[in-house]
PQR file with spaces between the fields and no chain letter, atoms N, CA, C, O and H, PARSE charges and radii, in Angstrom:
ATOM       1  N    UNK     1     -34.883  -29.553  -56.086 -0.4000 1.5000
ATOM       2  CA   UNK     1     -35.274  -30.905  -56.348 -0.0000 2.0000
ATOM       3  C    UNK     1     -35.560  -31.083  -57.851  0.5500 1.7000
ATOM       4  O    UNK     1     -35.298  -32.129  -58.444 -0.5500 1.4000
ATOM       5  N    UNK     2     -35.945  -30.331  -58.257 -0.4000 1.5000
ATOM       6  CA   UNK     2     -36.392  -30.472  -60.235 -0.0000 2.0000
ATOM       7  C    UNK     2     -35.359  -30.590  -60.742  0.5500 1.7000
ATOM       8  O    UNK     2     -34.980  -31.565  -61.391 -0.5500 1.4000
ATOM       9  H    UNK     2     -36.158  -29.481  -57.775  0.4000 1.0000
ATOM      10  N    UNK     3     -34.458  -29.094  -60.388 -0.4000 1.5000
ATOM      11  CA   UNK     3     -32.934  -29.162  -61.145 -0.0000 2.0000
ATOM      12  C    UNK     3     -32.013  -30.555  -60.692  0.5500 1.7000
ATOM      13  O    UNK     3     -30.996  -31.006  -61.219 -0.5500 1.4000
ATOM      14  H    UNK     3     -34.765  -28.302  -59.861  0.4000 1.0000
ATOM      15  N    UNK     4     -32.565  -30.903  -59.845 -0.4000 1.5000
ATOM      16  CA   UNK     4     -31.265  -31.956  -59.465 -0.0000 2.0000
ATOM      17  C    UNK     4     -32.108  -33.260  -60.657  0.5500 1.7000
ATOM      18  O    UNK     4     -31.491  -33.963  -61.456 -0.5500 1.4000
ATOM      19  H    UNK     4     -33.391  -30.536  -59.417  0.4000 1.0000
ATOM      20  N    UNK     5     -33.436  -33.260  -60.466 -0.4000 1.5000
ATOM      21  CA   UNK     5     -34.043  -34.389  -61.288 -0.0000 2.0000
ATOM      22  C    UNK     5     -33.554  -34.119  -63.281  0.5500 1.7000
ATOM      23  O    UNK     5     -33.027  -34.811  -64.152 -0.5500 1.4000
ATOM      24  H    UNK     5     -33.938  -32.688  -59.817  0.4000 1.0000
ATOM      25  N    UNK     6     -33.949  -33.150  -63.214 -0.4000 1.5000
ATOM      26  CA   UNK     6     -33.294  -32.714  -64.904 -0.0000 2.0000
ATOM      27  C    UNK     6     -32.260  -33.083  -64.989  0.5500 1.7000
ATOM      28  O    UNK     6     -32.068  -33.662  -66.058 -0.5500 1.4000
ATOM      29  H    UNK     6     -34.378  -32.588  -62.507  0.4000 1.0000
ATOM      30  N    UNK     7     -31.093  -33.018  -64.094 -0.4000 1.5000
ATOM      31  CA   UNK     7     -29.940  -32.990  -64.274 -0.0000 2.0000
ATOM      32  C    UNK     7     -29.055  -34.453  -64.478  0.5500 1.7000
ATOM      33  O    UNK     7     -27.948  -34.787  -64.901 -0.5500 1.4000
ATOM      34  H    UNK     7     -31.249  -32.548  -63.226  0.4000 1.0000
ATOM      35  N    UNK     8     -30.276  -35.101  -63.899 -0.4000 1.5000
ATOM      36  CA   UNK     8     -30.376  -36.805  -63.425 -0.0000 2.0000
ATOM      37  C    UNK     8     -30.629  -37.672  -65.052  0.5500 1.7000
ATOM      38  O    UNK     8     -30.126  -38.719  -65.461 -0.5500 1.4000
ATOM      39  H    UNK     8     -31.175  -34.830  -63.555  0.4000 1.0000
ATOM      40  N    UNK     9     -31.566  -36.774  -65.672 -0.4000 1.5000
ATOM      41  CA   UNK     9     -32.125  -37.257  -66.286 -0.0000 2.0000
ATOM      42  C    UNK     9     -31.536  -37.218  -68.187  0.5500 1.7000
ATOM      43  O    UNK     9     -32.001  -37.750  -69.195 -0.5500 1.4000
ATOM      44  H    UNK     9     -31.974  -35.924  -65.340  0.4000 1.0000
ATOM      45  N    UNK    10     -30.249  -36.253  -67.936 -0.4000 1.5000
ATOM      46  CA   UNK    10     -29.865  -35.925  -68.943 -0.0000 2.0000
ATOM      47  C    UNK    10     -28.756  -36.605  -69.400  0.5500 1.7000
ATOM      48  O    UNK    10     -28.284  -37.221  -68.444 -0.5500 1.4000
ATOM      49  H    UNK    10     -29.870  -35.820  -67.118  0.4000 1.0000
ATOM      50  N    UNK    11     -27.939  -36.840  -70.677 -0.4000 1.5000
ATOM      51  CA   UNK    11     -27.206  -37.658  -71.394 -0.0000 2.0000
ATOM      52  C    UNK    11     -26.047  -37.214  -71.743  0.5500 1.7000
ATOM      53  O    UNK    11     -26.031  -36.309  -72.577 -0.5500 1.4000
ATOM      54  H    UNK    11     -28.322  -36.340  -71.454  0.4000 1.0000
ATOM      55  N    UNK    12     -24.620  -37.785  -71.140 -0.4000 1.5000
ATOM      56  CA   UNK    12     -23.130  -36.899  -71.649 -0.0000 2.0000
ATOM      57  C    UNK    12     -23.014  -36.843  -73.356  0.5500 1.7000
ATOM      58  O    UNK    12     -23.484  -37.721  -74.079 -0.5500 1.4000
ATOM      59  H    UNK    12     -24.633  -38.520  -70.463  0.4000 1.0000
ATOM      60  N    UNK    13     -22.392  -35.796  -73.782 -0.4000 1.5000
ATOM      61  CA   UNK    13     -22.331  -35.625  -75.210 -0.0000 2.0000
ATOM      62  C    UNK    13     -20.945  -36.718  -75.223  0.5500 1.7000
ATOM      63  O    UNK    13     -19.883  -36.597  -74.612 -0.5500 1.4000
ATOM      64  H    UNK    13     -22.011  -35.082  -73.194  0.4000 1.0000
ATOM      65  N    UNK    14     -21.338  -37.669  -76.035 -0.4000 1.5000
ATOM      66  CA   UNK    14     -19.434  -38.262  -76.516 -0.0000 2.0000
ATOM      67  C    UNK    14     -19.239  -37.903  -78.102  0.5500 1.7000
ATOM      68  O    UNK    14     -18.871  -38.834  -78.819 -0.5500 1.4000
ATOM      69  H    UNK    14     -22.200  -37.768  -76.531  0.4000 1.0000
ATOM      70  N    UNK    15     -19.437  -36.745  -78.645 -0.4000 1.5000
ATOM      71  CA   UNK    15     -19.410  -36.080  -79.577 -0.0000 2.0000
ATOM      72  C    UNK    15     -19.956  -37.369  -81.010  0.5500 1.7000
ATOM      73  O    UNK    15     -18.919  -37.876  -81.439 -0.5500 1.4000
ATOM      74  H    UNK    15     -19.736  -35.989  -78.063  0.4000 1.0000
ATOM      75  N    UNK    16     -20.787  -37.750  -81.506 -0.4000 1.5000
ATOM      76  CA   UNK    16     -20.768  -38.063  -82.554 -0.0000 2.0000
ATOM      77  C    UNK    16     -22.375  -38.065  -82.584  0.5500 1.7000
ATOM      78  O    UNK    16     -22.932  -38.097  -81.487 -0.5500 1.4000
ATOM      79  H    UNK    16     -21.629  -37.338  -81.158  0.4000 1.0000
ATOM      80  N    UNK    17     -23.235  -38.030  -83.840 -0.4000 1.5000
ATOM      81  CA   UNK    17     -24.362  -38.264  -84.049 -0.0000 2.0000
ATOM      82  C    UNK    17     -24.985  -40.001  -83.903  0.5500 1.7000
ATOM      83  O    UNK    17     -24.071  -40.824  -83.960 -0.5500 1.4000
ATOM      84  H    UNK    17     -22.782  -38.003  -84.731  0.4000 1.0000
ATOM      85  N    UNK    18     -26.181  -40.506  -83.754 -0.4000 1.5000
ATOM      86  CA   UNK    18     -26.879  -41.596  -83.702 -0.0000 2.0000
ATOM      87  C    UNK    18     -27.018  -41.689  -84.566  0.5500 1.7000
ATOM      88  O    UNK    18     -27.092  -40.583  -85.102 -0.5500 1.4000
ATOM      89  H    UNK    18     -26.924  -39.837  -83.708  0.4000 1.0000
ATOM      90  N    UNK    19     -27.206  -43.000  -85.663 -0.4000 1.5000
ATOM      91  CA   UNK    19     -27.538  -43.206  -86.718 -0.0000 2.0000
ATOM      92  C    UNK    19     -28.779  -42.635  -87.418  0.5500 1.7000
ATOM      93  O    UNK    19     -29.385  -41.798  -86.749 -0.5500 1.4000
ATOM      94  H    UNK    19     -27.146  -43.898  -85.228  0.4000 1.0000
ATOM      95  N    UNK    20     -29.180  -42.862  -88.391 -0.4000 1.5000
ATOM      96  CA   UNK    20     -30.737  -42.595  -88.659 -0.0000 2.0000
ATOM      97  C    UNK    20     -30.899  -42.760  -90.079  0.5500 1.7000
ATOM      98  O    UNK    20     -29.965  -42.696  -90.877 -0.5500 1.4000
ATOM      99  H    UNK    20     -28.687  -43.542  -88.935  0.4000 1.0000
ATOM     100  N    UNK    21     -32.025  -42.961  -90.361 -0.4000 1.5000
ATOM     101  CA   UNK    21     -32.550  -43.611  -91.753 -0.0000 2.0000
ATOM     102  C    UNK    21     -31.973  -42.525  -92.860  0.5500 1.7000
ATOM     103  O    UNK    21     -31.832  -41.359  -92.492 -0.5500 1.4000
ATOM     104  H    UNK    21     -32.784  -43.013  -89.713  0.4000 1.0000
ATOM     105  N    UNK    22     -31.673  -42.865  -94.076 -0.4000 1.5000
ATOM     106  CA   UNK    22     -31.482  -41.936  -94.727 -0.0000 2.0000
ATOM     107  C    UNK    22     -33.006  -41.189  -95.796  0.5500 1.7000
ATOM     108  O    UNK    22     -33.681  -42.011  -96.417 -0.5500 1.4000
ATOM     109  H    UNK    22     -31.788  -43.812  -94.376  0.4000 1.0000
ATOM     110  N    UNK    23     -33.258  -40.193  -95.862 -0.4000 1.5000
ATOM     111  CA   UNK    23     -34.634  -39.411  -96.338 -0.0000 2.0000
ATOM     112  C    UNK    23     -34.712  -39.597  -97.742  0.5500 1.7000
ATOM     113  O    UNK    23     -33.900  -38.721  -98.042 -0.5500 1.4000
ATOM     114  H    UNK    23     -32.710  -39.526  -95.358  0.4000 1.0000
ATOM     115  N    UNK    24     -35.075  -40.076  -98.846 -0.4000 1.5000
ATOM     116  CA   UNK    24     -35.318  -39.847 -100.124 -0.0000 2.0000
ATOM     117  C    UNK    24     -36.167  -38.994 -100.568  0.5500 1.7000
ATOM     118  O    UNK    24     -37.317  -39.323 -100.277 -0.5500 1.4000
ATOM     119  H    UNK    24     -35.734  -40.788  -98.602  0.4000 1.0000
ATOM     120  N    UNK    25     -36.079  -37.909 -101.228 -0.4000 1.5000
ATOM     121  CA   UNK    25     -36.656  -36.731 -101.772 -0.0000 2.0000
ATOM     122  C    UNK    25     -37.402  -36.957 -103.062  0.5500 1.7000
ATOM     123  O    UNK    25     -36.761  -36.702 -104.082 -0.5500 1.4000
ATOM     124  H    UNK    25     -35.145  -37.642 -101.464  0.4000 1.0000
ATOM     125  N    UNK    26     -38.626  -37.384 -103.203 -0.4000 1.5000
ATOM     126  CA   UNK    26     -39.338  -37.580 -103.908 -0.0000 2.0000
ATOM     127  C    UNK    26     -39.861  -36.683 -104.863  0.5500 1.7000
ATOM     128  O    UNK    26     -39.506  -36.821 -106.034 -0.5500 1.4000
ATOM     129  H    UNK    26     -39.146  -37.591 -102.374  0.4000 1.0000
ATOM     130  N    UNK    27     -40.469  -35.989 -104.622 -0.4000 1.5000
ATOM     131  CA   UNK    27     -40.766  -34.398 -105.061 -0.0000 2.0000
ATOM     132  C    UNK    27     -40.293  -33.254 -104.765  0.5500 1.7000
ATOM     133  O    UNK    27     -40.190  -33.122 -103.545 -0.5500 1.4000
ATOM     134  H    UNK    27     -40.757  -35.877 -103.671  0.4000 1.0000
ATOM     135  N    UNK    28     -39.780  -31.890 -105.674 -0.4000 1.5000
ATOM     136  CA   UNK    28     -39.368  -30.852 -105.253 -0.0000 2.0000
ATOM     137  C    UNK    28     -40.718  -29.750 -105.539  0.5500 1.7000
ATOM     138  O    UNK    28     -41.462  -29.549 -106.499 -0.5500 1.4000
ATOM     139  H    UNK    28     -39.863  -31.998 -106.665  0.4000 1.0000
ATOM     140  N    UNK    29     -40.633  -29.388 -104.669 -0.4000 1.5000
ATOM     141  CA   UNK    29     -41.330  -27.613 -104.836 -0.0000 2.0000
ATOM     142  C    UNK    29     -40.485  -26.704 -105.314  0.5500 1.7000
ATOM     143  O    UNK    29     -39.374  -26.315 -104.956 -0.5500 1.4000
ATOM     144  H    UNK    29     -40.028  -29.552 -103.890  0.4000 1.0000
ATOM     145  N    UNK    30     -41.490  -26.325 -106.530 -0.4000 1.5000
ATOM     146  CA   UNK    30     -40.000  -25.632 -107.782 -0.0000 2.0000
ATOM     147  C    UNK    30     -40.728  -24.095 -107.411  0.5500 1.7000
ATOM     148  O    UNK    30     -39.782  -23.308 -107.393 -0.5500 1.4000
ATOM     149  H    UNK    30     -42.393  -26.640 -106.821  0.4000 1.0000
ATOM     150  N    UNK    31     -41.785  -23.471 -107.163 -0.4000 1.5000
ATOM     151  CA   UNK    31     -42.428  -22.259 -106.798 -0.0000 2.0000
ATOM     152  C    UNK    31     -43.501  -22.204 -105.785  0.5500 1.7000
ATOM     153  O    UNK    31     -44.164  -23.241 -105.765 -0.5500 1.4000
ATOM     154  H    UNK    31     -42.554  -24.111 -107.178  0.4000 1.0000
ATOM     155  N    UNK    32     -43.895  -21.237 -104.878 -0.4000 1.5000
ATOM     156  CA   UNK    32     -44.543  -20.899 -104.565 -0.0000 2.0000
ATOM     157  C    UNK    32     -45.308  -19.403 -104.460  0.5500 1.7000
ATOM     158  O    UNK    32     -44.622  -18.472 -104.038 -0.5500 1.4000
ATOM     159  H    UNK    32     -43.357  -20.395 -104.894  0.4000 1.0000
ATOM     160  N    UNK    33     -46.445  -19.191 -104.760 -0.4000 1.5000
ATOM     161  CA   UNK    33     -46.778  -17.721 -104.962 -0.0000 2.0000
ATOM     162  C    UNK    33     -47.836  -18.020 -103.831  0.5500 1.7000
ATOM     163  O    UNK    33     -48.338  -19.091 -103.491 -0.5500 1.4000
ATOM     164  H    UNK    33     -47.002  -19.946 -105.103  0.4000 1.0000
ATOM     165  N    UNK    34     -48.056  -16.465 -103.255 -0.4000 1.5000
ATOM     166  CA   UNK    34     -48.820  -15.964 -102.375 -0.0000 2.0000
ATOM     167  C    UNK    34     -49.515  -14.362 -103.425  0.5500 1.7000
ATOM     168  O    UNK    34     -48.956  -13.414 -103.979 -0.5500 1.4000
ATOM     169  H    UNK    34     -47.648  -15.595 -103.532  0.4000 1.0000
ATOM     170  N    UNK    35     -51.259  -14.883 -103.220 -0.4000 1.5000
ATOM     171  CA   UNK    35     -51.671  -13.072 -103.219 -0.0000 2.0000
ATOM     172  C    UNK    35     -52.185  -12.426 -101.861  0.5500 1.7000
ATOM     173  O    UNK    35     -52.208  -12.825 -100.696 -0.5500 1.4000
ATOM     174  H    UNK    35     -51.713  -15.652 -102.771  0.4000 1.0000
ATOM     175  N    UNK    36     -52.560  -11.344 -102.453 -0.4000 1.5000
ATOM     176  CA   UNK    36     -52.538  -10.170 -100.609 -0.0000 2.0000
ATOM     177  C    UNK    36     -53.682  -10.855 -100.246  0.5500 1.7000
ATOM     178  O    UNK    36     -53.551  -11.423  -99.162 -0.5500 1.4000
ATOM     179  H    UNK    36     -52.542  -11.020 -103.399  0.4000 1.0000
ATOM     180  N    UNK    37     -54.799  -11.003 -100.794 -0.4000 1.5000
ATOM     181  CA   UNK    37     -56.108  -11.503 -100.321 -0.0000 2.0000
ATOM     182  C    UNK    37     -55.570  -12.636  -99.675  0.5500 1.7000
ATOM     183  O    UNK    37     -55.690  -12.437  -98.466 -0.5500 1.4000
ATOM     184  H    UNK    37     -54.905  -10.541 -101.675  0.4000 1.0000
ATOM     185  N    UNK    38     -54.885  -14.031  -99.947 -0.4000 1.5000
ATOM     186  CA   UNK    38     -54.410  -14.930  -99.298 -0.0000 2.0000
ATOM     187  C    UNK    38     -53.671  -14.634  -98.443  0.5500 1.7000
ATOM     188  O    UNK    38     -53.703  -15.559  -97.631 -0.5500 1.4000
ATOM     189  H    UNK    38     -54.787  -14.192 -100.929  0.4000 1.0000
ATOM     190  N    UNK    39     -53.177  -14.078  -98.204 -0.4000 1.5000
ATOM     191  CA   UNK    39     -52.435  -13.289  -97.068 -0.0000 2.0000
ATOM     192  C    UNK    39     -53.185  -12.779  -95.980  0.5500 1.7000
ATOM     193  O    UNK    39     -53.267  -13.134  -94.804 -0.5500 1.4000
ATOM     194  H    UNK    39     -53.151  -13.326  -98.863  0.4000 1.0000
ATOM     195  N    UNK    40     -53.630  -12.014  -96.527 -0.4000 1.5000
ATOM     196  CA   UNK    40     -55.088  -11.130  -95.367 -0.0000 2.0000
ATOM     197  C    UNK    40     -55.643  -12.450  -94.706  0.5500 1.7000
ATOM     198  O    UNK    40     -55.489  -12.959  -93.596 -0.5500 1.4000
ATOM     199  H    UNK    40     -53.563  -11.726  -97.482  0.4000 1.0000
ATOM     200  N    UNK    41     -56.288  -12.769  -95.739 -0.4000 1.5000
ATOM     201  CA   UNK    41     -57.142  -14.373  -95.130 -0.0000 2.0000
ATOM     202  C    UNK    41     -56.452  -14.950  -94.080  0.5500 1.7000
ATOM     203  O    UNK    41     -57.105  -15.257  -93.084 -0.5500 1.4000
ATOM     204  H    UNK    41     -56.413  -12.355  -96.641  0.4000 1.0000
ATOM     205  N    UNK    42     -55.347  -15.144  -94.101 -0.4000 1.5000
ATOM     206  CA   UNK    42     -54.340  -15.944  -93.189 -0.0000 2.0000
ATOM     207  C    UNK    42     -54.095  -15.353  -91.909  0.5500 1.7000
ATOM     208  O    UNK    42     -54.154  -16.002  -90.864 -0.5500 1.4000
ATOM     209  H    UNK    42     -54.816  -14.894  -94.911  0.4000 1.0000
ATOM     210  N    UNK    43     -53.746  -13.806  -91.987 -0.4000 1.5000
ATOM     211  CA   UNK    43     -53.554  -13.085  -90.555 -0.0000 2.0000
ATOM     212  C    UNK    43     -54.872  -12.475  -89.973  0.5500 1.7000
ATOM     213  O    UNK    43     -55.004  -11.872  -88.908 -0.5500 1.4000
ATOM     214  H    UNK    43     -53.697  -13.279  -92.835  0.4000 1.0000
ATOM     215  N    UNK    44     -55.918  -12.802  -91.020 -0.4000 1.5000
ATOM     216  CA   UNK    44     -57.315  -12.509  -90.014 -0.0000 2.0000
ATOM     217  C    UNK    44     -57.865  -13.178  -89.225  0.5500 1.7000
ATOM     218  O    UNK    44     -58.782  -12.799  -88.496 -0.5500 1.4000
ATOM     219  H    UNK    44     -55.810  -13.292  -91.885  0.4000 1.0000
ATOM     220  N    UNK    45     -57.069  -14.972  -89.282 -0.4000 1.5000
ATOM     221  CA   UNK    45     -57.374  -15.777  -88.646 -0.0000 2.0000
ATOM     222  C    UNK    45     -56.762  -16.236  -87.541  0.5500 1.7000
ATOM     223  O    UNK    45     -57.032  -17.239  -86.880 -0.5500 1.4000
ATOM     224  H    UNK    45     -56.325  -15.280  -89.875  0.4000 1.0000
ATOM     225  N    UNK    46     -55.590  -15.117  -87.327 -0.4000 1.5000
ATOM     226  CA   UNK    46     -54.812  -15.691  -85.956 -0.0000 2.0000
ATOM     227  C    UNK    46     -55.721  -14.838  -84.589  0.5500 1.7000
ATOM     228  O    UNK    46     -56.557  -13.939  -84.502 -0.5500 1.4000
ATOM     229  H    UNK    46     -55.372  -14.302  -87.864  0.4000 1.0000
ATOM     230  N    UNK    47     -55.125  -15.557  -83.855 -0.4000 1.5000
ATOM     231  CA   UNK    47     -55.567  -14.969  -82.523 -0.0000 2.0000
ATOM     232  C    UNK    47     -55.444  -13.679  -82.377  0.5500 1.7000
ATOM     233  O    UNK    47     -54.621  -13.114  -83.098 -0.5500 1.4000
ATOM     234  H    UNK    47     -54.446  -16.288  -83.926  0.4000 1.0000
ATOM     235  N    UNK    48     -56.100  -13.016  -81.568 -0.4000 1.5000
ATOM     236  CA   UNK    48     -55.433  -11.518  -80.892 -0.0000 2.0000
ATOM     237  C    UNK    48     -54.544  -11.898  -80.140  0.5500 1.7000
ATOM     238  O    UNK    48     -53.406  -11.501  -80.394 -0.5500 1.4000
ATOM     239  H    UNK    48     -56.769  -13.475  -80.982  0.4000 1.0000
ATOM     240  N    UNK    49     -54.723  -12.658  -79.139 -0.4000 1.5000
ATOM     241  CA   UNK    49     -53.534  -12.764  -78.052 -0.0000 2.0000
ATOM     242  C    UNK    49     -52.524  -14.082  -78.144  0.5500 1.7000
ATOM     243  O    UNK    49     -52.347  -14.860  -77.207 -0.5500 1.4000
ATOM     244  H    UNK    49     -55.646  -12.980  -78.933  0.4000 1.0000
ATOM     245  N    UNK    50     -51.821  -14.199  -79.607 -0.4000 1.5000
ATOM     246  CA   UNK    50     -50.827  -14.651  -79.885 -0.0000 2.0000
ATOM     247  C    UNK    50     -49.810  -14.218  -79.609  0.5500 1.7000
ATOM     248  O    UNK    50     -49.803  -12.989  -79.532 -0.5500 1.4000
ATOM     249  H    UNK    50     -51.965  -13.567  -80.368  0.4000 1.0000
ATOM     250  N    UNK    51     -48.142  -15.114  -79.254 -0.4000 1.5000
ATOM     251  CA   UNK    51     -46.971  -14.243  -78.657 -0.0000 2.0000
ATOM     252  C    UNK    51     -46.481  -13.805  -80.458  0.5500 1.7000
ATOM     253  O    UNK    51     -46.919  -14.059  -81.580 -0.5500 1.4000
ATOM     254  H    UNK    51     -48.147  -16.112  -79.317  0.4000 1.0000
ATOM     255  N    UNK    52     -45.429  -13.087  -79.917 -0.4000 1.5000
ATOM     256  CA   UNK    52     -44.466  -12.469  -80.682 -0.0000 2.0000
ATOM     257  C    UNK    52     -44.182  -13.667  -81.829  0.5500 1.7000
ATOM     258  O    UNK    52     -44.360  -14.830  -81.467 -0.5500 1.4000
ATOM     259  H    UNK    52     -45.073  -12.881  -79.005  0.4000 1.0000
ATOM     260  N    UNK    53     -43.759  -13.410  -83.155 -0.4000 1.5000
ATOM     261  CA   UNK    53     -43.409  -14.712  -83.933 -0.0000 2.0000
ATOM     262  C    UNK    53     -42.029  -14.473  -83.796  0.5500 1.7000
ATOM     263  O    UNK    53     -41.646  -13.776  -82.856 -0.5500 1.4000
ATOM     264  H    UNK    53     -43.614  -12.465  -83.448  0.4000 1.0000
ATOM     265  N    UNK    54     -40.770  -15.224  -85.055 -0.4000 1.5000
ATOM     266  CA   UNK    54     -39.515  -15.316  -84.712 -0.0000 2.0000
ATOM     267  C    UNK    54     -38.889  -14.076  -85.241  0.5500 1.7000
ATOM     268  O    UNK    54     -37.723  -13.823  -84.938 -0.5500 1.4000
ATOM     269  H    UNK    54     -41.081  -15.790  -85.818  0.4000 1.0000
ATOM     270  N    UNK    55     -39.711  -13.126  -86.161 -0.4000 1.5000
ATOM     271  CA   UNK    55     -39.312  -11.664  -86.393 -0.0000 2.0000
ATOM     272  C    UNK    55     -39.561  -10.857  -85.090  0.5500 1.7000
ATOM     273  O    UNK    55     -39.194   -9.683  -85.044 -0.5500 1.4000
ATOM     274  H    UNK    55     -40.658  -13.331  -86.407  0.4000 1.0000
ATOM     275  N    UNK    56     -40.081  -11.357  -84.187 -0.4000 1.5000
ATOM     276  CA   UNK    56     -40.432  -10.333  -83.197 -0.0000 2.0000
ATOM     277  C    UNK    56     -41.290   -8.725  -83.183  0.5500 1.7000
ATOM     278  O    UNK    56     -40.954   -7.693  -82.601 -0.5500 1.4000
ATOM     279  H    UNK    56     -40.379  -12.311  -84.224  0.4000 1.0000
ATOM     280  N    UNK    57     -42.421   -8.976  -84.002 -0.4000 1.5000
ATOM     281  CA   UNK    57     -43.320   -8.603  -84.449 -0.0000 2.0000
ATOM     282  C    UNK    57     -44.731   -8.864  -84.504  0.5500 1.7000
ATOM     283  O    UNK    57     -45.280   -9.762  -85.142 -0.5500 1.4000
ATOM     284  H    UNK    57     -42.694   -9.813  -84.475  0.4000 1.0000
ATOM     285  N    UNK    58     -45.230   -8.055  -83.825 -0.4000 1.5000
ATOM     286  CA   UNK    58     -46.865   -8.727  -83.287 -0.0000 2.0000
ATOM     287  C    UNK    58     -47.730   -9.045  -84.316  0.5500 1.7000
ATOM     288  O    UNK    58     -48.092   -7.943  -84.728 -0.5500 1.4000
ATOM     289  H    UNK    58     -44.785   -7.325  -83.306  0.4000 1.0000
ATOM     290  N    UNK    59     -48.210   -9.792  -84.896 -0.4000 1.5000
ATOM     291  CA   UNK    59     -49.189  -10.042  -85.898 -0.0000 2.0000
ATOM     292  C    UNK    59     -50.215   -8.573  -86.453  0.5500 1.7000
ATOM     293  O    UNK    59     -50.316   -8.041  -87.559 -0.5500 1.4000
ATOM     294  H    UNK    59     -47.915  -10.687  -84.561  0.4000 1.0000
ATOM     295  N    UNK    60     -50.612   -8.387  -85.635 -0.4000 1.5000
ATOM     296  CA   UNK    60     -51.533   -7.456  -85.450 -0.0000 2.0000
ATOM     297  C    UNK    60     -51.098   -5.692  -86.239  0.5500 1.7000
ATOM     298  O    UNK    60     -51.854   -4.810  -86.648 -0.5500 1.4000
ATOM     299  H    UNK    60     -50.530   -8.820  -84.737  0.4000 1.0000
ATOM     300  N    UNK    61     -49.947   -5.745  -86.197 -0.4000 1.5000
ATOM     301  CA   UNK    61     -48.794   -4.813  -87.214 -0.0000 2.0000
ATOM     302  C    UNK    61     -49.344   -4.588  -88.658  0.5500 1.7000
ATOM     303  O    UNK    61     -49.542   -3.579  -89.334 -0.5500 1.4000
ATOM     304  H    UNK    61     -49.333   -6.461  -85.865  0.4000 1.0000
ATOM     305  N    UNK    62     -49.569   -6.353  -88.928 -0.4000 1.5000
ATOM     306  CA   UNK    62     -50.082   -6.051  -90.259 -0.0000 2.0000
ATOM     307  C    UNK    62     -51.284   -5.715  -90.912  0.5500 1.7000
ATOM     308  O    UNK    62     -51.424   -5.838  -92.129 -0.5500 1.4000
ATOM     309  H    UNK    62     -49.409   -7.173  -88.379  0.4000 1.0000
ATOM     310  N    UNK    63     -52.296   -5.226  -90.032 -0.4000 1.5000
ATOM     311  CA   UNK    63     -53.340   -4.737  -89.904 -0.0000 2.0000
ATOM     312  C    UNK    63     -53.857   -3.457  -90.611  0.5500 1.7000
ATOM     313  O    UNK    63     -54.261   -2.652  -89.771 -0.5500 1.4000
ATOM     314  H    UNK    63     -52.182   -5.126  -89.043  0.4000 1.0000
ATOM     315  N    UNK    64     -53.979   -2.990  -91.944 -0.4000 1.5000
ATOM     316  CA   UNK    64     -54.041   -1.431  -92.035 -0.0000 2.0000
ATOM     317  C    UNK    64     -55.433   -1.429  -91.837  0.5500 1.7000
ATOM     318  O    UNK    64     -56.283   -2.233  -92.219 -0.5500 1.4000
ATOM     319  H    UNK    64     -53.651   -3.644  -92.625  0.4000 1.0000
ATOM     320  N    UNK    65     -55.579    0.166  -90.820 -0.4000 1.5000
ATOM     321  CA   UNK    65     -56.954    0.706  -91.209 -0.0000 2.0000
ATOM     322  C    UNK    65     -57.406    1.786  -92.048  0.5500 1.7000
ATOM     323  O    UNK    65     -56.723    2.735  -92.432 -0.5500 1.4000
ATOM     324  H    UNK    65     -54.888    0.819  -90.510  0.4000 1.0000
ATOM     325  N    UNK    66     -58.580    1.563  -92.289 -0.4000 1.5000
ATOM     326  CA   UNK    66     -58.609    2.554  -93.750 -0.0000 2.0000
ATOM     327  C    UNK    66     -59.092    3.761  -92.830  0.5500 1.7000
ATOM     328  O    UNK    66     -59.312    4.866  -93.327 -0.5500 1.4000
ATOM     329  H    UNK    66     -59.135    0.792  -91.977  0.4000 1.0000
């Protein structure tokens, strides 16, 4: 019954894109720097029981103990 409702509910491709506004780029970001302390700071604040990110690598990896 779901799959038949999803299936109900979905749209044939007739191959071309929908219009859409065009974006004007106002500002560029010409650099960005990161230090380790900002770094640390950042992965000390995730969860323990976060999933995998898109490297497929547990957060927790980056952890050294002394």
């Amino acid at each position: 019954m779901l799959s038949n409702y999803h299936a109900s509910t979905g749209v044939v491709d007739i191959g071309h894109l929908p219009s859409s506004h065009t974006l004007v780029v106002q500002k560029v970001l010409e650099t960005v720097t990161f230090d380790e302390v900002a770094v640390f700071v950042a992965i000390s604040k995730l969860k323990p029981n976060l999933s995998l990110g898109p490297d497929n690598i547990l957060h927790l990896f980056f952890f050294r103990q002394n």
